[in-house]
C-alpha positions in Angstrom: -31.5 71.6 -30.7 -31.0 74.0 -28.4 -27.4 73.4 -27.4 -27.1 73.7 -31.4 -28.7 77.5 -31.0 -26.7 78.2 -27.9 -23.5 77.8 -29.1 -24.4 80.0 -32.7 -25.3 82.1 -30.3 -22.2 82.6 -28.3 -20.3 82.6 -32.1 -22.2 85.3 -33.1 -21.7 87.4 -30.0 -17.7 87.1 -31.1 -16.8 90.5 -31.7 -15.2 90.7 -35.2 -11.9 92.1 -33.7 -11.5 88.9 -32.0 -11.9 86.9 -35.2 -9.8 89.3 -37.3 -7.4 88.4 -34.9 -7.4 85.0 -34.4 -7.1 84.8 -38.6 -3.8 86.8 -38.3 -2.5 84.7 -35.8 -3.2 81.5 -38.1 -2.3 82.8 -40.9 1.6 83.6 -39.7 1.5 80.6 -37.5 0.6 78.6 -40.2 3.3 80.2 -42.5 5.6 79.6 -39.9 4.9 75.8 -39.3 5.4 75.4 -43.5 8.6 77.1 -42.8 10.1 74.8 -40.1 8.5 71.7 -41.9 10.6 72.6 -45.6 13.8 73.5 -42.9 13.5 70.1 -40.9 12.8 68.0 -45.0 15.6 69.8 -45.9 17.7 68.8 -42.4 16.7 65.2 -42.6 17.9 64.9 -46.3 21.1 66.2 -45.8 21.7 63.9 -42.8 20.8 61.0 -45.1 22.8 62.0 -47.9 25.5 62.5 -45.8 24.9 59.1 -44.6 24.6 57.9 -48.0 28.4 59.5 -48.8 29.5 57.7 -45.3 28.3 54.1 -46.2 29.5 54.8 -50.3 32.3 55.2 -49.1 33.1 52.2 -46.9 31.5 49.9 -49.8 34.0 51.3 -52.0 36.8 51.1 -49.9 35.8 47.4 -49.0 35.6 46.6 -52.6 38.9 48.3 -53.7 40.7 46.2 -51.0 39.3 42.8 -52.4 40.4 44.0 -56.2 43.6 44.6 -54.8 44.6 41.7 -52.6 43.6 39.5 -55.7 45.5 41.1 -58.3 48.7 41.6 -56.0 48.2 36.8 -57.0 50.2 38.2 -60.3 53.4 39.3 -58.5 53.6 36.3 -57.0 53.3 33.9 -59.7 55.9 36.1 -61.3 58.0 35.9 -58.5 57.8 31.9 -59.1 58.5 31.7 -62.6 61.4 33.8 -62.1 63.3 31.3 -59.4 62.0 28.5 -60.6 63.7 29.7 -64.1 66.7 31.1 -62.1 67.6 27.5 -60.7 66.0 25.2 -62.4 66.0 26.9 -65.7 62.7 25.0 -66.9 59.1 25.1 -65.2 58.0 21.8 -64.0 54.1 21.1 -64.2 53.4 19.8 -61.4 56.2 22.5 -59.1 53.6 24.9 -60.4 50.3 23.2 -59.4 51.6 22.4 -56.3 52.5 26.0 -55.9 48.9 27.4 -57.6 47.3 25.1 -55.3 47.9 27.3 -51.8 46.6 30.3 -53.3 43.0 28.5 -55.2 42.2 26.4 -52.1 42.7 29.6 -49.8 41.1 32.4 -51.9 37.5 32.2 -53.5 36.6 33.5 -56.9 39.8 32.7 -58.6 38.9 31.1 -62.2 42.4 30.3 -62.6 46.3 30.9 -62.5 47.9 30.7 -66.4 52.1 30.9 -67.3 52.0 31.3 -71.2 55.6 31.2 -72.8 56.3 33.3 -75.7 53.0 34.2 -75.4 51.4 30.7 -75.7 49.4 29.1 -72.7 51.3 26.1 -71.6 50.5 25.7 -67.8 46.8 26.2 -66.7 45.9 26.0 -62.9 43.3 24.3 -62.4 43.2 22.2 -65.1 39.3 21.2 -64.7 37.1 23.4 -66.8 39.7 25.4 -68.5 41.2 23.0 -70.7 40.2 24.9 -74.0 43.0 27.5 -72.3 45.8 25.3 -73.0 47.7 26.2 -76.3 45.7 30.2 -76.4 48.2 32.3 -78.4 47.9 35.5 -77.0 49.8 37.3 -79.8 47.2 35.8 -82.4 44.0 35.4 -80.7 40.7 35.8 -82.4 39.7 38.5 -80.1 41.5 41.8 -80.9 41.2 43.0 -77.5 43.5 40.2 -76.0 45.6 40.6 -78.9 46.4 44.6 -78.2 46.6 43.8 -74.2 49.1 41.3 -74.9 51.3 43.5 -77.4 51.0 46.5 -74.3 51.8 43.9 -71.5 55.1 43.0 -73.6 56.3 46.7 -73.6 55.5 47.5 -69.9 57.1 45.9 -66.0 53.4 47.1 -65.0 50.8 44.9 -64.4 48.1 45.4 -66.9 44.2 44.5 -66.2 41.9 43.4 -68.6 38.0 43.4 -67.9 35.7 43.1 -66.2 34.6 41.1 -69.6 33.6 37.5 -70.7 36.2 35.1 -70.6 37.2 32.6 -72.9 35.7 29.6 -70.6 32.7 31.7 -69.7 31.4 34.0 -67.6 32.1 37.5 -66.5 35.5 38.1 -65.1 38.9 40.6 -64.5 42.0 39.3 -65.8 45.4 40.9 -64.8 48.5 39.8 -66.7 52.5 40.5 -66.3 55.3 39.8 -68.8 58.6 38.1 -67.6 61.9 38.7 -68.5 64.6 36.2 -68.5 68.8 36.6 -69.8 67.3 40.2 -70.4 65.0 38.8 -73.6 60.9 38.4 -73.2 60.1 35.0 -72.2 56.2 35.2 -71.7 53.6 35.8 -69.6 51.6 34.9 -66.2 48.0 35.3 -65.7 45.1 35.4 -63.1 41.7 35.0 -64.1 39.7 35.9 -61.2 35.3 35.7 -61.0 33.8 38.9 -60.3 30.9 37.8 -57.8 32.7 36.6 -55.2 35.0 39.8 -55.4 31.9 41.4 -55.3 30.8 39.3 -52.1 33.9 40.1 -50.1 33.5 43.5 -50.3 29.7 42.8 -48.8 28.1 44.3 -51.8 25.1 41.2 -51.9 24.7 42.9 -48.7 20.9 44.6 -48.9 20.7 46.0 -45.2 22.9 49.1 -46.1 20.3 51.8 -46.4 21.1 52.8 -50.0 20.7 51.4 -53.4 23.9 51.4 -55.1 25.4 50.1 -58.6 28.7 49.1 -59.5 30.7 50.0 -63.0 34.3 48.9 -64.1 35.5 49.7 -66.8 32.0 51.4 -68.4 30.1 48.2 -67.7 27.9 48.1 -65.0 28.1 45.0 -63.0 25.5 45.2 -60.3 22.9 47.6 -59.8 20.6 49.6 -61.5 22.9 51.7 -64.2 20.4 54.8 -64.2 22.0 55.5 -60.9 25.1 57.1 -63.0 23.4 59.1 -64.8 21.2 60.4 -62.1 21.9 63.0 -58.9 23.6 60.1 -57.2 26.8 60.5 -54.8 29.9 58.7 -57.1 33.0 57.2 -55.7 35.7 56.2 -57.9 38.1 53.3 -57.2 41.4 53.6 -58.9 42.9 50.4 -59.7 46.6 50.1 -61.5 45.4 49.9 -65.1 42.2 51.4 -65.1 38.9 52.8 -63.2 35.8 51.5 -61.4 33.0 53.2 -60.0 29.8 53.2 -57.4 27.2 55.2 -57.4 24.5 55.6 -54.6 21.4 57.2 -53.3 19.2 56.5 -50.1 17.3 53.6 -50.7 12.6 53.7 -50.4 12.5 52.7 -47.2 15.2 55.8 -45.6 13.1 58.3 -48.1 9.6 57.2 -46.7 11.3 57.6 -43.1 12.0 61.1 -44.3 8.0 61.6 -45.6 7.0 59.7 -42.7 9.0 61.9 -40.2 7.6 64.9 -42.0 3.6 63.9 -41.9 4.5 63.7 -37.8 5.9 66.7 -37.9 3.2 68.7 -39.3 0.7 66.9 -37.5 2.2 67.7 -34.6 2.9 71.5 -35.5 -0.7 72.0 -36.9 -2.4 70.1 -33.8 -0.2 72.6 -31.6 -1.4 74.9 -33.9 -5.1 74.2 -32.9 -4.6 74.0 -29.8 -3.0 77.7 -29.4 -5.7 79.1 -31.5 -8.2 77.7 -29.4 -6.4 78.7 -26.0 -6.4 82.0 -27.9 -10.2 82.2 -28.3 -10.7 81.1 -24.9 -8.7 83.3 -23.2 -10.2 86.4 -25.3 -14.0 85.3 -25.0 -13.9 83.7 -21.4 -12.7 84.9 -17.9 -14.0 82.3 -15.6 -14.9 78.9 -15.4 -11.7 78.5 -12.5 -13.4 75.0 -11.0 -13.1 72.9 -14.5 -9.9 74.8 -15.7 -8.6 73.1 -11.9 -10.4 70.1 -12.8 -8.6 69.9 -16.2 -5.2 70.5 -14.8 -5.2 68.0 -12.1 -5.9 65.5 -14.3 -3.4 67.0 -16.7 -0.6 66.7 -14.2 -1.8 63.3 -13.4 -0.9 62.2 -17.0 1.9 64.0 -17.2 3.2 62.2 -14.1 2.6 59.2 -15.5 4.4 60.2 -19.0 7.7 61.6 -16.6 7.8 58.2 -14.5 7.5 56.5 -17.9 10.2 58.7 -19.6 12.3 58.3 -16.6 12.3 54.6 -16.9 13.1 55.2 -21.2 15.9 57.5 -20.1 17.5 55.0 -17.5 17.4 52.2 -20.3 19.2 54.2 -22.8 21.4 55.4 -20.4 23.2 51.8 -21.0 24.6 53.2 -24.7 27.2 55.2 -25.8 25.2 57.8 -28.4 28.2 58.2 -31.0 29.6 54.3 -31.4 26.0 52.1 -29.9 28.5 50.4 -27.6 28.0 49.9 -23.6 28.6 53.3 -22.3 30.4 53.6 -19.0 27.4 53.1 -16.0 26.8 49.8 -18.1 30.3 48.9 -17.7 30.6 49.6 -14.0 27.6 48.4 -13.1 28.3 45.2 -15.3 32.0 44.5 -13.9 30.6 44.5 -10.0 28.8 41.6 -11.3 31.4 39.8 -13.1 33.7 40.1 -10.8 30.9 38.2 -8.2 30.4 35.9 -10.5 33.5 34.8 -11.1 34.4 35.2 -7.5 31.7 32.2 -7.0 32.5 30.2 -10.3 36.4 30.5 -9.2 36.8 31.9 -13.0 38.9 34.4 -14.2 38.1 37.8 -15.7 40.5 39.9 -18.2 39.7 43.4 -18.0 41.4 45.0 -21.6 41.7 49.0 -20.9 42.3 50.7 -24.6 43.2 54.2 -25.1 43.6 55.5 -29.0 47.1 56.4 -29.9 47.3 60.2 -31.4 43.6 60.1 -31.9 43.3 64.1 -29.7 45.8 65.0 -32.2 43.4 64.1 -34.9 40.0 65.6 -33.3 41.7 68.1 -32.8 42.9 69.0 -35.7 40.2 67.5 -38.2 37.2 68.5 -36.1 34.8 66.8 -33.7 32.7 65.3 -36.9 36.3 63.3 -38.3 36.8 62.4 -34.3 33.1 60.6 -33.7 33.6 59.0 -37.3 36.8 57.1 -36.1 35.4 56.5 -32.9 32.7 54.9 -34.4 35.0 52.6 -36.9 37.1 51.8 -33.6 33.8 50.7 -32.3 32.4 48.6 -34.9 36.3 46.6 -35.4 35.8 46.2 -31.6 32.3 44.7 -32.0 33.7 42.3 -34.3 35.8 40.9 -32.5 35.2 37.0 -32.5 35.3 36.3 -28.6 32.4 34.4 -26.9 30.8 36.6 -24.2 32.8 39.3 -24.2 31.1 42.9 -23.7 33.0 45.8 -25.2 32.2 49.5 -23.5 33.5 53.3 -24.4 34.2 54.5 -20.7 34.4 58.2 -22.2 36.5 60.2 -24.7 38.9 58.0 -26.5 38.8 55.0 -23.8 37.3 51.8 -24.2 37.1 48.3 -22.2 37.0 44.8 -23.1 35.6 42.5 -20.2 36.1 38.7 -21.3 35.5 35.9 -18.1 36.5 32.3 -18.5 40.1 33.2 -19.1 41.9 29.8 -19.1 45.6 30.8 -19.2 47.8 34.0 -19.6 48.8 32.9 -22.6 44.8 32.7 -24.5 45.4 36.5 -22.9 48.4 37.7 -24.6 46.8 36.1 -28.2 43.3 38.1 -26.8 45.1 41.1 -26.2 47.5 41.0 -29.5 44.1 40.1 -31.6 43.0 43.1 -30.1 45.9 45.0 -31.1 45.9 44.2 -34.6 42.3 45.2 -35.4 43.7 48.9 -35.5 46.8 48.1 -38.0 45.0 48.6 -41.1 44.0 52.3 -41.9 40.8 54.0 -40.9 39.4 55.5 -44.4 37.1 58.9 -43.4 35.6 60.5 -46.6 37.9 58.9 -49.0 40.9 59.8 -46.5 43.1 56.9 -45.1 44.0 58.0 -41.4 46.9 55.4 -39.5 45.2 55.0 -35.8 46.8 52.7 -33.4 45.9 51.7 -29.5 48.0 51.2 -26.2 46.2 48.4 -24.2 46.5 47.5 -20.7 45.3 44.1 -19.5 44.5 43.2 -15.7 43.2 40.1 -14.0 40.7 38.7 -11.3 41.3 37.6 -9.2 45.2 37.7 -10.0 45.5 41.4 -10.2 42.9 42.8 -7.8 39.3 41.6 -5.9 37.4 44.4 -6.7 36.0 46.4 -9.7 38.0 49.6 -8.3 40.9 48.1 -7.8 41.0 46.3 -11.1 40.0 49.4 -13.3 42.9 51.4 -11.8 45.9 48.0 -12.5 44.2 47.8 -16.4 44.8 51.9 -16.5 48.6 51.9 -14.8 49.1 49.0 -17.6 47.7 51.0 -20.1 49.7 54.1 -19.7 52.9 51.9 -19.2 52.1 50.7 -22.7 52.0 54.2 -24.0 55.4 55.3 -22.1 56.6 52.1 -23.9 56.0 53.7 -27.4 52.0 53.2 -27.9 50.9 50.7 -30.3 51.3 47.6 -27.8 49.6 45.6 -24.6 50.8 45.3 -21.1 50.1 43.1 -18.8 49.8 44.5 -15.1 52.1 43.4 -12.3 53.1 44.9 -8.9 56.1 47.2 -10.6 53.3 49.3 -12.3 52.0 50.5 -9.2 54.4 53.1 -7.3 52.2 53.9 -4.4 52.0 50.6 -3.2 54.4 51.3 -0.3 53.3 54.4 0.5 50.0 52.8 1.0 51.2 50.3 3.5 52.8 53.7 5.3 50.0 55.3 5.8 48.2 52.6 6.8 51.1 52.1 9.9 50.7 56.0 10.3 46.4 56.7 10.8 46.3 55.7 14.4 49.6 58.1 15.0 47.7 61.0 13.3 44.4 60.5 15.2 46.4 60.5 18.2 48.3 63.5 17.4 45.3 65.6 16.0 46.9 66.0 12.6 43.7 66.0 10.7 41.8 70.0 9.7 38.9 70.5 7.4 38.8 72.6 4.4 35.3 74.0 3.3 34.2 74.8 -0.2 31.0 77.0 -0.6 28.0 75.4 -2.1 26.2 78.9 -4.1 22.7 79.2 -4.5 21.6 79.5 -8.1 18.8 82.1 -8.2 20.4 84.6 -5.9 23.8 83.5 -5.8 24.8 83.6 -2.5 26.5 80.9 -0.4 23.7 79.1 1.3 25.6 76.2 2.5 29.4 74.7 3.1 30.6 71.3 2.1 33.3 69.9 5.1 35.8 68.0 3.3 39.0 66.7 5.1 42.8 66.9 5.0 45.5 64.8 6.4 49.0 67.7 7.5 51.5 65.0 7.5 54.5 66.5 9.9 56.7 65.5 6.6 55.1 65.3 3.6 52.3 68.1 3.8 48.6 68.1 3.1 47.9 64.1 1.5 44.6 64.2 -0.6 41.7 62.0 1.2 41.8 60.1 -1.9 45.4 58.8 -0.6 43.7 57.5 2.7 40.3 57.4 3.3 39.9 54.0 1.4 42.4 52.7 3.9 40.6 54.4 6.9 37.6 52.3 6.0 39.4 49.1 5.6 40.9 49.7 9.0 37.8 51.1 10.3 40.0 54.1 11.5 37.2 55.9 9.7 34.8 55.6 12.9 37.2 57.7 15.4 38.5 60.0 12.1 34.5 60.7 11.2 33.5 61.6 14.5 37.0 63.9 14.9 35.9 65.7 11.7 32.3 66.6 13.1 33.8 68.0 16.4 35.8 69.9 13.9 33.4 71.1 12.1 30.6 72.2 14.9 33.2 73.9 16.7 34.2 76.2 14.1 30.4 76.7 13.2 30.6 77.7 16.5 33.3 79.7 16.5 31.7 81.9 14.0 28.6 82.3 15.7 30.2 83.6 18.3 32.1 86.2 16.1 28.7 87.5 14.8 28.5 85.9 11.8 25.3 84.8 10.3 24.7 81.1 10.2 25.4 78.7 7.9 24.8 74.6 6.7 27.2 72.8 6.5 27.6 69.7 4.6 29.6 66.3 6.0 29.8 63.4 4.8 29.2 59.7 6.7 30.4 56.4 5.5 29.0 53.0 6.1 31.6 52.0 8.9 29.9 54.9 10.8 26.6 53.8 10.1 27.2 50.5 11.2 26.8 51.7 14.6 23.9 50.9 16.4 24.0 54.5 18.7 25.1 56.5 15.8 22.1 59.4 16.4 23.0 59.4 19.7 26.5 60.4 19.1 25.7 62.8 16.4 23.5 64.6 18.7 25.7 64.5 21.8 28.4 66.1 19.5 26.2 68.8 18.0 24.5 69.9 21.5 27.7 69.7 23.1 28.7 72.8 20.8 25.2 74.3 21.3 24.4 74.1 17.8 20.7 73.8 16.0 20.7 70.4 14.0 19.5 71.7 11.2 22.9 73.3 11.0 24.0 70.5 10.0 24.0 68.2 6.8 24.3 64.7 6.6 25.9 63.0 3.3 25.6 59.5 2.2 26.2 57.4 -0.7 23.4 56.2 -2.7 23.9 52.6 -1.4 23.8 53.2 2.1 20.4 55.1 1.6 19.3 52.2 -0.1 20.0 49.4 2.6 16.9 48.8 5.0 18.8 48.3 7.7 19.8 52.1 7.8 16.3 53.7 7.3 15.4 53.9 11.5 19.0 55.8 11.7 18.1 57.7 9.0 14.8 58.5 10.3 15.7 59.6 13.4 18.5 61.8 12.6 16.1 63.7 10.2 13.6 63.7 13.3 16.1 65.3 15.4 16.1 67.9 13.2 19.2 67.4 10.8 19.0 67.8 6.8 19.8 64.0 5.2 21.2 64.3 1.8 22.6 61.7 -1.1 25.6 61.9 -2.3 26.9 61.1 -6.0 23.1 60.5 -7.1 23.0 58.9 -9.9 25.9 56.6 -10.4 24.4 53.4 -8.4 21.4 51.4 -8.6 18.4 53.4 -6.4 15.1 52.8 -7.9 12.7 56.2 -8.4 9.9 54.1 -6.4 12.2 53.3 -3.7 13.5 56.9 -3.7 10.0 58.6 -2.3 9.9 56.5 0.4 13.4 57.5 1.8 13.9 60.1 4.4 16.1 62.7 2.4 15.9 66.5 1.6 18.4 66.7 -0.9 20.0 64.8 -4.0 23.8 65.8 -5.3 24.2 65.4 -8.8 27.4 63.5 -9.3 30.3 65.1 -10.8 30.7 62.2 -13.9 27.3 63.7 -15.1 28.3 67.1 -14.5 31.2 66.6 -16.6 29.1 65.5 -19.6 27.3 68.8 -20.2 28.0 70.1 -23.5 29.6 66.9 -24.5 27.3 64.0 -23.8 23.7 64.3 -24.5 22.9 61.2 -22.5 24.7 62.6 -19.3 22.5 66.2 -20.0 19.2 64.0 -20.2 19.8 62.2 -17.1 19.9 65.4 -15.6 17.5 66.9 -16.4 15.2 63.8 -15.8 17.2 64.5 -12.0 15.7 67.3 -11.6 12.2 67.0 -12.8 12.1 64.2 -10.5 13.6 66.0 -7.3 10.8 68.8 -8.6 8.1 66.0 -8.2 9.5 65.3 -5.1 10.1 68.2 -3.3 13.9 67.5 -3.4 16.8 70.3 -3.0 19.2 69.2 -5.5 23.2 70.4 -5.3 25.4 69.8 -8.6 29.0 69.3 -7.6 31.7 69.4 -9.7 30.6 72.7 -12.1 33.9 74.1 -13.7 32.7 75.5 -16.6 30.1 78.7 -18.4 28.6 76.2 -20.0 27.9 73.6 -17.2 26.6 76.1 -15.3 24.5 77.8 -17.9 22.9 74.5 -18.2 21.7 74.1 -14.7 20.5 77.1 -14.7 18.7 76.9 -17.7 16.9 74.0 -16.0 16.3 75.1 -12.5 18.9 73.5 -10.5 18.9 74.4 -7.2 22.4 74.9 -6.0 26.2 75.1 -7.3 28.9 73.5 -5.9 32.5 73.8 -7.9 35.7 75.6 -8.9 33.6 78.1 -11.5 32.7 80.0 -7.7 35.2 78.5 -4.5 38.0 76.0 -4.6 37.9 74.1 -0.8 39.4 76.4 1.1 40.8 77.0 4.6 38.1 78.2 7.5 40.2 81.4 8.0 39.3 82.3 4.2 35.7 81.4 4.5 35.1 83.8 7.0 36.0 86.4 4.3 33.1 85.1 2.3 30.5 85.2 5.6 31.2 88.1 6.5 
């Protein structure tokens, strides 16, 4: 009771300001939340009508298809009363069953295939439960209807179509019908009488998991479906045939509409518990100034949850990481992580692996010029002819923009390829049909094998893209399988493999820096080391062109080591010259760490240059950090003092658990994520999941790779630490970074 009076107490101490107040607030708050919630109904039923109009669409394409490649049956029984006429000069009854017989046994739903002469049915395919066919005169049939499409087939070379109605033997059917000439005088006619369920079945129409409810009309008479729909708001599609019309009409069915209302309920009870919640932080902050110690108390174990909630999200985020958003297909980390493991597998099975690379002929042309909507529509029909496709374990992937990948193991011979590879090919012969539109859409396919073609994943991916593009400069539209003439760099390979130890010895190797730019203040903080190879003859080579042989060779150890002397004695250099100092950034590879003294010879190189450690920063891939065997080396460099950072973050396998325990200061955002801004929304929740987690952790985190307003407005927007990319510095010479230090 007197906790009761306390708290009418406090109530009534409210000054009526503060109440007048608080009513304002919830009155346009209020209004506002109404708003939103009509705007997001009105959103979500516009996405589902569009929806509806999308899968109306390829019903009634579908169904048009199986109306036609029936009634096309009437050309060719045409076509065999004409020769057999032409050299025979008589039909022969059982010519004509035998004949009939490859087209009934083949295609379901035909009632039968009729030749009537002078109008008069004389041969009747099959026989068996339309014998009360035999001797119709179509010129003087009881039903007027026949009579009148008889007398209009006589006068026209057009097929004519009759139905749907009830036939003479029963049941509901379409009947097309042509008249033959012959010495330039009528002779008669030949008919197909074809079901209209199993038309209806091969267009998938029985079909209930479509999200709409739909009804079908030909001719005025509804054949499936409820036939209110026409006369209701419903989205129509009409379905020209030769001799008359057919429609469908559809809306969203219950269940998408009560996903709408359900959506909706959430919506607002999310908006009006916010809602509650501000109006009572509202009155608390206006009637209260203290109580600090619970407000703390409340927090912590606020940030606990919340915690709890990011780990949890994180884990959500790293699962649906595995799918591409626009066509539900593997999405490109699935399919790298995915062909590692084939390619062990089948390395240990002795199988082999066909990697199919596919690249869409012309299809930039048509994003570009119908708009990013049209583009993800075809991408999404190229992904679900793919999924179709009737191989046993094979895992189909889009790798990005307009590429996809086939992995199939078990290959047996080259030849089960080429039939793969042309099945493949043909699944993108017959037009795509966007919003009643028919757009022609072919693909250029390379094909490489393991263990034939290459031993690893890399080395694979790069033979199935040479074959690929040699398919395009072929004239697009075709496969090619990889071999040895596709790659032109293959000798100069094998040259600069003969010429590493030469350049070592020579001292042919200089670093180029490129400025890593702090985001809040924008000033260069840091320098990323990155080296070049001056050939004597053919210039600058790319590190791209050798540094994958350097680590075969294990030439990398000596070249690593040359690079940091390099390095500290410019640092050096421009202390000396009065400029301020500076971190710089280089990388290590495994080879290096492999080395048992390796933190002793870091050390002995960066104190023979009389240079503070923590001028220095140490990259590694994600793998290495991973391996237990490098965490002492790892530890004691950062004990001597130098910052440890991972490199490419992202694209391996390094658990968030695993990653607290590691001795790191800083995370680099891989450039294949950076890349995705503004064009992948998976690729921009990764990221920002990266940095949350790097928050958490007290992690520096670097994006590399930023080229773009847009990229970089994004990191920004969500705290990112540092920039590193061409929208500030290309890599540049030392000479030109002094410029930028001074």
């Amino acid at each position: 009771m007197f906790n009761a009076v306390s708290i009418t107490e406090r109530f009534a101490a409210v000054p009526p300001r503060i109440w007048l107040t608080l009513a304002c607030v919830t009155l346009i708050l209020g209004s506002l939340v109404h708003y939103l919630t009509d705007s997001y109904r009105d959103n979500l039923i516009r996405e589902i009508n569009r929806d509806t109009a999308y899968e109306l669409s390829a019903n009634a394409s579908a169904l048009a298809t199986a109306i036609q490649s029936r009634l096309l049956l009437t050309n060719g029984i045409k076509a065999f009363v004409i020769n057999e006429l032409t050299h025979t000069g008589a039909l022969s009854d059982s010519r004509f069953h035998t004949f009939a017989d490859n087209f009934t046994g083949r295609i379901p739903g035909i009632r039968n295939l009729s030749i009537y002469p002078n109008g008069i049915a004389r041969f009747v395919h099959p026989l068996t439960g339309n014998e009360n066919i035999l001797g119709l005169d179509l010129f003087h049939s009881e039903d007027a209807e026949i009579r009148r499409n008889a007398e209009r087939t006589k006068l026209t070379d057009d097929m004519t179509i009759l139905g749907p109605r009830e036939l003479t033997q029963g049941g509901l059917g379409l009947l097309s019908r042509q008249a033959i000439e012959h010495n330039g005088k009528f002779w008669g006619f030949v008919s197909v009488v074809l079901d209209i369920n199993p038309i209806l079945q091969e267009a998938d129409l029985f079909n209930g998991d479509k999200g709409i409810n739909f009804s079908v009309r030909g001719n005025s008479l509804v054949l499936m479906g409820d036939p209110n729909l026409f006369e209701e708001s419903a989205i129509i599609r009409k379905i020209e045939l030769s001799d008359g019309e057919w429609e469908m009409a559809a809306v969203p069915n219950r269940e998408r509409l009560e996903s709408v209302a359900s959506k909706i309920r959430i919506f607002r009870t999310v908006c009006l518990g916010s809602l509650v919640l501000l109006i009572y932080f509202l009155y608390a902050q206006m009637t209260q100034k203290a109580r600090l110690q619970q407000i703390v108390k409340e927090r912590t174990h606020n940030l606990e949850i919340a915690n709890k909630k990011l780990e949890s999200t994180f884990d959500e985020l790293t699962a649906a990481a595995y799918r591409d958003a626009v066509t539900g297909l593997y999405n490109r980390t699935y399919f790298n992580e995915q062909l590692v493991h084939k390619i062990e597998s089948g390395r240990l099975a002795g199988e082999t692996l066909a990697l199919l690379y596919l690249d869409l002929d012309h299809f930039k042309m048509i994003n570009d010029s119908l708009g990013h909507i049209h583009g993800d529509m075809m991408l999404k029909e190229a992904g679900r002819r793919l999924a179709e496709l009737p191989f046993p374990e094979v895992e189909i992937s889009r790798i990005g923009g307009d590429e996809f990948t086939i992995m199939i193991p078990r290959i047996e011979s080259m030849e089960q390829v080429r039939q793969l590879a042309h099945q493949v090919r043909e699944l993108f012969q017959s037009p795509f049909v966007i919003r009643d539109t028919e757009h022609f859409m072919t693909t250029s396919i390379g094909v490489a094998l393991f263990p034939l073609h290459a031993q690893d994943s890399a080395s694979l991916i790069r033979n199935a893209d040479l074959a690929m593009y040699r398919a395009k400069d072929e004239g697009k539209n075709q496969f090619r399988i990889y071999d040895v003439s596709l790659n032109p760099n293959a000798e100069e390979a094998m040259e600069i493999k003969s010429s590493l130890r030469v350049a070592l010895a020579k001292d042919e190797f200089t670093v180029y820096y490129q400025p890593q730019i702090e985001v809040e203040s924008g000033r260069v903080v840091g320098l990323e080391a990155l080296i070049r190879w001056v050939h004597p003859t053919k210039g600058i080579i790319a590190p791209n062109n050798f540094i994958p042989i350097a680590e075969e060779t294990g030439l990398i150890v000596p070249i690593g080591e040359r690079m940091l002397q390099i390095v500290c004695a410019q640092s050096r250099a421009w202390l000396d010259a009065g400029l301020p100092p500076i971190r710089i950034a280089v990388n290590l590879s495994a080879r290096q760490f492999a080395q048992k003294d390796l933190p002793e010879r870091i050390g002995a190189i960066v104190g023979e240059h009389g240079l503070d450690p923590q001028s220095i920063e140490l990259e590694i891939t994600e793998n290495m950090a991973m391996k237990e065997d490098m965490q002492p080396a790892l530890h004691t460099l950062r004990d001597m003092g130098f910052t440890i950072s991972i490199d490419d973050f992202g694209t391996q396998y390094s658990s968030l658990n695993y990653l607290k325990l590691l001795p790191v200061d800083k995370i680099k955002i891989d450039r294949s994520f950076v890349s995705g801004i503004a064009r992948d929304r998976k690729d921009e929740a990764i990221i920002v999941a990266m940095l949350l987690i790097a928050s958490r952790l007290n992690l520096t985190v670097i994006a590399e790779g930023v080229e773009t307003s847009e990229q970089l407005a994004f990191l920004q927007e969500n705290n990112c630490h540092e920039i590193q990319g061409f929208i500030f510095h290309k890599p540049q010479p030392a000479d030109q970074i002094a410029r930028l230090l001074a």
